[in-house]
C-alpha positions as CSV (number, residue, x, y, z in Angstrom):
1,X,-15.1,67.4,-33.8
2,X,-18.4,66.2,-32.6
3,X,-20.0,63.0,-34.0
4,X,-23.7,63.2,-35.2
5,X,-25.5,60.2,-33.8
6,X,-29.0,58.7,-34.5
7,X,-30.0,56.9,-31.4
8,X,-28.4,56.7,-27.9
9,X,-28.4,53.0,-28.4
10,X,-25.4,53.2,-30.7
11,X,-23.3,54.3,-28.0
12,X,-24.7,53.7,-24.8
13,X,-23.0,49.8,-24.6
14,X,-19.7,51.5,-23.8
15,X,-20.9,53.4,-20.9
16,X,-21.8,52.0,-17.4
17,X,-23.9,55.2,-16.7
18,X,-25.5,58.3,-17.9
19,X,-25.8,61.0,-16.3
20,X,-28.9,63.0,-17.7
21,X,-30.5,66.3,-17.5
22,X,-33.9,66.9,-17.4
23,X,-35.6,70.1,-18.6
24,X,-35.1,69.6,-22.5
25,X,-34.0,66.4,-22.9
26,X,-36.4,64.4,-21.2
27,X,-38.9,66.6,-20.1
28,X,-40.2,70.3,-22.0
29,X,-41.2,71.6,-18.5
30,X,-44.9,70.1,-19.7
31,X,-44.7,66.8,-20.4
32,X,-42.4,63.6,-20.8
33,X,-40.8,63.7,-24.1
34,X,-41.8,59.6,-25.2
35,X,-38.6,59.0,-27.2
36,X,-36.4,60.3,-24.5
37,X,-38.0,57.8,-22.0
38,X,-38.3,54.8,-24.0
39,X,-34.3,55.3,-24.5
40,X,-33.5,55.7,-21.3
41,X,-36.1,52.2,-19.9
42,X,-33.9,50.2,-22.4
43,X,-30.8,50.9,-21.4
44,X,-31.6,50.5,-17.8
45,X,-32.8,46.6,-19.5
46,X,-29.1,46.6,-20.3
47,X,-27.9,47.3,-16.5
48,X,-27.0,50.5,-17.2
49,X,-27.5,53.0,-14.1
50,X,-28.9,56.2,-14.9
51,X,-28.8,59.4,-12.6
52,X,-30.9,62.0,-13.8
53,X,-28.4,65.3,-13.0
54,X,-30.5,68.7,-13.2
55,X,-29.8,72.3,-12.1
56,X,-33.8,72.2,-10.3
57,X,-33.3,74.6,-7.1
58,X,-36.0,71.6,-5.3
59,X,-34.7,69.0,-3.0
60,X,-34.9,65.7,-5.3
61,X,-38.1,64.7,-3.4
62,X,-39.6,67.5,-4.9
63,X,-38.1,66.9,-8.4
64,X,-39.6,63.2,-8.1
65,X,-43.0,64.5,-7.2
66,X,-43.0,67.0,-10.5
67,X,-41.8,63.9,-12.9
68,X,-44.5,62.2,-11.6
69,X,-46.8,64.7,-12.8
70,X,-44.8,65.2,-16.3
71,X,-45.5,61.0,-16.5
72,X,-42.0,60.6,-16.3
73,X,-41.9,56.4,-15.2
74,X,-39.7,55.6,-12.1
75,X,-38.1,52.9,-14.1
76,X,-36.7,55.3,-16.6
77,X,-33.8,56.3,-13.8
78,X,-32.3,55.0,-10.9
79,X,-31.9,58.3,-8.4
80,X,-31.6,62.2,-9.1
81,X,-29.1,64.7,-8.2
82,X,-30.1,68.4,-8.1
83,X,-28.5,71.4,-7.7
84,X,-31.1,72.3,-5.2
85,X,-29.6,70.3,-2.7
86,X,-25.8,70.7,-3.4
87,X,-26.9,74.1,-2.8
88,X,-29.2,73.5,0.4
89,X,-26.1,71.8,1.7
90,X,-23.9,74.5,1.0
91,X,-26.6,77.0,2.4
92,X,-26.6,74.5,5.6
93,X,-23.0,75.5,6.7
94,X,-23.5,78.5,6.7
95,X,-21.9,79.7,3.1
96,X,-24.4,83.1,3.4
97,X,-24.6,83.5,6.9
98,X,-28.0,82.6,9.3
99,X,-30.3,85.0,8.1
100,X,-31.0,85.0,4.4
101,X,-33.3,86.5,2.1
102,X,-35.2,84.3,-0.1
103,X,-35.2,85.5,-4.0
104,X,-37.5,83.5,-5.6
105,X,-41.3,82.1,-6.0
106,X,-42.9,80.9,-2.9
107,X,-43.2,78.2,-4.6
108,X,-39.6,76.9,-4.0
109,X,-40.1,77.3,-0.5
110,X,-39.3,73.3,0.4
111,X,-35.6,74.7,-0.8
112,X,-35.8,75.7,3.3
113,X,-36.8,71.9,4.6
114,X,-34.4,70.8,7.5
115,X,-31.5,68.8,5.9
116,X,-30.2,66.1,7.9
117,X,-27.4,64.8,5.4
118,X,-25.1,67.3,7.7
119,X,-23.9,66.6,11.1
120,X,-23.9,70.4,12.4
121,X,-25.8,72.3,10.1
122,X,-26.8,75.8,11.2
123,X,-29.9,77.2,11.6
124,X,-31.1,79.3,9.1
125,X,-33.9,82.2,9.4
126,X,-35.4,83.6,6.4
127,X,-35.9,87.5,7.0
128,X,-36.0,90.5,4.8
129,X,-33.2,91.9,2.7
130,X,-32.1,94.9,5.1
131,X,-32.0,92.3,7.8
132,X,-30.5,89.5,6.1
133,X,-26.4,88.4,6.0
134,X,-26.9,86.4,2.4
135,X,-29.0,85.8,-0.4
136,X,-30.5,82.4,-1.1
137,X,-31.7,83.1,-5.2
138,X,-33.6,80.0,-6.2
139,X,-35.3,82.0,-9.4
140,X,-36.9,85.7,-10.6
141,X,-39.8,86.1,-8.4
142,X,-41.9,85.8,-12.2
143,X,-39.7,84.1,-14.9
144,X,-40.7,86.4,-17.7
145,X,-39.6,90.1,-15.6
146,X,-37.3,92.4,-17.7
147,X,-34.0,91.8,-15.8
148,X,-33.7,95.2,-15.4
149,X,-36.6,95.0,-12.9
150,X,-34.2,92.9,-10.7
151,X,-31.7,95.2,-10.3
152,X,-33.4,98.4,-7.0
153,X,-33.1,94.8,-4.9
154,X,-29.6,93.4,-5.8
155,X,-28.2,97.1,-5.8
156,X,-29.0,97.2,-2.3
157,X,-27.4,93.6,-1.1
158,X,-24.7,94.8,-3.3
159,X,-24.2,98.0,-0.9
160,X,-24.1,95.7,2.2
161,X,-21.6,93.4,0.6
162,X,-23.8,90.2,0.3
163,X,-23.3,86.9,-1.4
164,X,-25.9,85.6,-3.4
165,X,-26.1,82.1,-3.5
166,X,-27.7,80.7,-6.8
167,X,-30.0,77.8,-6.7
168,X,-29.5,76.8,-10.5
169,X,-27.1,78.1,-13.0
170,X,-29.4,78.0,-15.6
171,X,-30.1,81.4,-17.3
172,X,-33.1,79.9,-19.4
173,X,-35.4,77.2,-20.1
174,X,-38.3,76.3,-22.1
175,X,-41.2,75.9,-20.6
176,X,-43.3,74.1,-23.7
177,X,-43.1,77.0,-26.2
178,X,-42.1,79.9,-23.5
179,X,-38.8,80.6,-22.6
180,X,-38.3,81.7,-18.4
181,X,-35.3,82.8,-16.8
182,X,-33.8,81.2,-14.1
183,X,-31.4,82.1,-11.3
184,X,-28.2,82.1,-13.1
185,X,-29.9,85.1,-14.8
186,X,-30.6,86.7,-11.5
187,X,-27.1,85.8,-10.7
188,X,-25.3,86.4,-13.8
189,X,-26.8,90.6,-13.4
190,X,-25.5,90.2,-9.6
191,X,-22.0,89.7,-10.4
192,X,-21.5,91.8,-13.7
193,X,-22.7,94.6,-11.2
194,X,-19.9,93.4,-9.1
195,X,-21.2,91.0,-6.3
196,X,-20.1,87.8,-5.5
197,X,-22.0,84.7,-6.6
198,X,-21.6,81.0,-5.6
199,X,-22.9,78.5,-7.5
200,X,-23.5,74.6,-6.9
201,X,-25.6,73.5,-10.5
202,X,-23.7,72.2,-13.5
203,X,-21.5,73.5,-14.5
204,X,-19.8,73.1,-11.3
205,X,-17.8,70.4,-9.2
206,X,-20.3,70.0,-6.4
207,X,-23.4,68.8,-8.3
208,X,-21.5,66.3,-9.9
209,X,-19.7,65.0,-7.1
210,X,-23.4,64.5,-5.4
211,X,-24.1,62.7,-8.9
212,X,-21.4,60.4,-8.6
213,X,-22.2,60.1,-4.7
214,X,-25.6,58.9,-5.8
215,X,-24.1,56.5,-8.5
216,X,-22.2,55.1,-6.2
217,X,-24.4,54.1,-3.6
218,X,-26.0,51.7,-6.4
219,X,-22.4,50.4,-8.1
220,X,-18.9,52.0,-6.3
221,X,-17.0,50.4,-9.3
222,X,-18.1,52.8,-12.0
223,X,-15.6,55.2,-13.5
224,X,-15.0,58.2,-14.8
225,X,-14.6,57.4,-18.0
226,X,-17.7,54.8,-18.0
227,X,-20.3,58.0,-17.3
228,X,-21.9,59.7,-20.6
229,X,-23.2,63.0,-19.5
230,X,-26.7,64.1,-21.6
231,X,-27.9,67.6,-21.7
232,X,-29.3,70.3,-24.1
233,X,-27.0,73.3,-22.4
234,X,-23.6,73.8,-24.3
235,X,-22.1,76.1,-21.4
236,X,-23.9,73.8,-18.4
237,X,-24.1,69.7,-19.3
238,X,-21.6,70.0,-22.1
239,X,-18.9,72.0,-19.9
240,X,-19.6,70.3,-16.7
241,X,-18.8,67.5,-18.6
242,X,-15.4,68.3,-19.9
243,X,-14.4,69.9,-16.7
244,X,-15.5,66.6,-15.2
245,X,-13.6,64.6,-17.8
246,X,-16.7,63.0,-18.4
247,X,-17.8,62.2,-22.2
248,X,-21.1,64.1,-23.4
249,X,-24.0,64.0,-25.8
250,X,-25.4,67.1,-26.8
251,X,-29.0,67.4,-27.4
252,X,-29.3,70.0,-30.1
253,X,-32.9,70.3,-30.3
254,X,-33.0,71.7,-26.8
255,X,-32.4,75.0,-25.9
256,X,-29.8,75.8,-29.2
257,X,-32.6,74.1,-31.6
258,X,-32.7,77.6,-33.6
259,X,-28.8,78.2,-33.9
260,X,-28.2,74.4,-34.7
261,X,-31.2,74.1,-37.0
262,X,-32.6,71.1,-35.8
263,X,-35.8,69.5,-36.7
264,X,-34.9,65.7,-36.3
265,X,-31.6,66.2,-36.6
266,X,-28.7,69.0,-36.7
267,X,-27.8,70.7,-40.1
268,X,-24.5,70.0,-39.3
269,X,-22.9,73.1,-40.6
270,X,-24.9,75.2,-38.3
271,X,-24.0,72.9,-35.4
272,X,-20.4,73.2,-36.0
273,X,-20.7,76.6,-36.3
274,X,-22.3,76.9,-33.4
275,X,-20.0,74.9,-31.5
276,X,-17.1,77.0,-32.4
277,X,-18.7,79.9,-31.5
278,X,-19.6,78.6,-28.0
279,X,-15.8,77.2,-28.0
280,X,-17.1,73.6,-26.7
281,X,-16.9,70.2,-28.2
282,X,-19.4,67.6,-27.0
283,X,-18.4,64.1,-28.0
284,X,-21.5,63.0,-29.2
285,X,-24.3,65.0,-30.7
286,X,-27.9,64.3,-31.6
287,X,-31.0,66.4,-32.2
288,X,-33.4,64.7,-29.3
289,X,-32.6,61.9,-26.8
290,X,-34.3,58.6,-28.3
């Protein structure tokens, strides 16, 4: 059963490194949450290395650029892994052929900057859907459509046999008070009409094995079992995390804030509850990162 903390500081000494997620925990998709940061400076005071871990479809350039504006400080982490570029690496080799069809905002263009992390990686030409080998989904083209609007489009790739690669697993986030979908929505519809659907975000191997790649290139001695994973999303940090065999701390006040009942804290009978209804156990749980 999870354990109910009140500050990150109360377990943080027995980990070498957090890997941390983003939209929720640190950020609201606004602004910098202040409690989260200030946590997160101090244990860096300790040595600790921490490796902000986020299912973003932008290159990590990109994700710097936007903490910037959220007034997230550069000495609240040491480097960022995001599932826009496991995924722009996967895209790179040609996973979904040469000639893909962007799903998404303009917006996320930059998810289509040259990568030069790869030796060989093919060159990829953006065209329209009835020309394209592959889908490259980095989001709805407007986060608040009906899903049902999405469908004329991914019925068609579905006809020609396309793979859709997704961007970010994430079905939703919160964007201050609004909730958006993402394009594990777009890619959740895809394949319960019966396409095929690759993924590269958290919950999945690749993202964290660039996290650890990351990590490593500041302290190669760190393991496994010295990373505490941090997120708000019980079926994306909290399962990554035990697929990983990495420890976790769930952050109830995040997306589940309703279903846990958290205002500062968790009523803990509805965070068990919800736990067992989700079927996953996070070691460590605590209403907001601070």
């Amino acid at each position: 059963m999870t354990r109910i903390i009140p500050a990150l500081s109360e377990i943080s000494g027995a980990y070498d490194a957090l890997f941390v997620d983003l939209w929720g925990c640190v950020h609201n998709g606004v602004e910098a949450i202040p409690s989260a940061v200030a946590a997160l400076q101090a244990y860096r005071k300790t040595g600790g290395k921490v490796i902000l871990v986020t299912n973003s479809p932008r290159p990590r350039q990109g994700v710097a650029k936007q903490l910037v504006h959220f007034k997230v400080p550069e000495d609240a982490y040491d480097a960022i892994a995001t599932s826009g570029d496991s995924a722009r690496a996967a895209m790179y080799t040609g996973v979904v052929g040469h000639n893909v069809w962007h799903y998404g905002p303009v917006t996320d263009s930059r998810f289509f900057d040259p990568l030069e992390i790869l030796d060989n990686p093919v060159k990829i030409t953006r065209v329209p859907l009835e020309d394209a080998t592959g889908i490259v989904c980095t989001g709805p083209f407007e986060p608040q459509t009906d899903p049902d609007t999405w469908r004329p489009d991914l019925e068609k790739a579905l006809e020609r046999g396309m793979k859709l690669l997704c961007a970010n697993p994430d079905i939703v986030v919160d964007r201050g008070e609004t909730r958006e979908w993402c394009a594990g929505a777009v890619a959740k519809v895809y394949t319960e009409m019966g396409g095929t659907s690759l993924y590269f975000g958290k919950p999945h191997a690749p993202i964290y094995d660039l996290a650890r790649r990351r990590l490593h290139k500041l302290d190669d001695s760190i393991k496994d079992d010295k990373i505490l994973a941090i997120g708000d999303g019980i079926l994306t940090d909290v399962k990554g995390a035990i697929d990983e065999g990495i420890d976790s701390l769930f952050i109830s006040g995040g997306l589940a804030a309703a279903e846990t009942e958290t205002v500062t804290q968790p009523d803990a009978d509805a965070l068990n509850a919800y736990l067992k209804a989700e079927k996953y156990d996070p070691t460590f749980t605590i209403g907001h990162l601070r």
